[in-house]
C-alpha positions in Angstrom: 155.8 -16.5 52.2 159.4 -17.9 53.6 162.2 -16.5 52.5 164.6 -18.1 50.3 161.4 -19.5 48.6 161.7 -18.0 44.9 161.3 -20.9 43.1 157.7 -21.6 45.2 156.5 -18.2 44.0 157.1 -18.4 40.4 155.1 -21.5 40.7 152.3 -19.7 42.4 152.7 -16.9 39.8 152.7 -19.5 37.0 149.7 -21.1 38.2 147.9 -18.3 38.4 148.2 -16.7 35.3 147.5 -20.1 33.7 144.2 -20.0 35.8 143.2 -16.4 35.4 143.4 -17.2 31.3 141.6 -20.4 31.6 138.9 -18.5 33.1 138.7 -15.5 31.0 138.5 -18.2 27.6 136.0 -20.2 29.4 134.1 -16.5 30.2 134.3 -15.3 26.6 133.8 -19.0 25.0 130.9 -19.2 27.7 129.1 -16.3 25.5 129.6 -18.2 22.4 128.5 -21.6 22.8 125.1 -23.2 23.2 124.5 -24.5 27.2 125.8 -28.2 26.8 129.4 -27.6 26.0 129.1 -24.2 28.4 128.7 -26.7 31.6 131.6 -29.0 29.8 133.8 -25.8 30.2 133.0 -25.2 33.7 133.6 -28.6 35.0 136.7 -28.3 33.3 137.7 -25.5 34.5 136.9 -26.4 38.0 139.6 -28.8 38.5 142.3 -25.9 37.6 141.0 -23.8 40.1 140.5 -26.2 42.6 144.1 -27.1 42.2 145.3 -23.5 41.8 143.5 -22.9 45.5 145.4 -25.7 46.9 148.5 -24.3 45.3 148.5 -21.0 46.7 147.6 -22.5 50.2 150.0 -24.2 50.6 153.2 -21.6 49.5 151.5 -19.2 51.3 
């Protein structure tokens, strides 16, 4: 990470703490609701982490 950079690593830390919850409501919700709306979750939930990924690349 370059120095002088705060600002990009409280993104990074934003994003992903705002990924890791998506992904543990998605878990739990996953073992609540019927298949269907399970697979709606995930391909919701892909995006995020596809976009967190690209995030964290690219600071680091």
């Amino acid at each position: 990470m370059p120095s002088g950079a705060p600002l990009g690593a409280g993104v990074v830390v934003v994003v992903v703490v705002v990924v890791v919850v998506v992904l543990v409501l998605v878990g739990l919700l996953s073992l609540l609701v019927p298949h269907p709306a399970r697979a709606a979750l995930k391909a919701m939930a892909h995006p995020a982490k596809t976009l967190a990924d690209l995030t964290v690349r690219v600071f680091i």
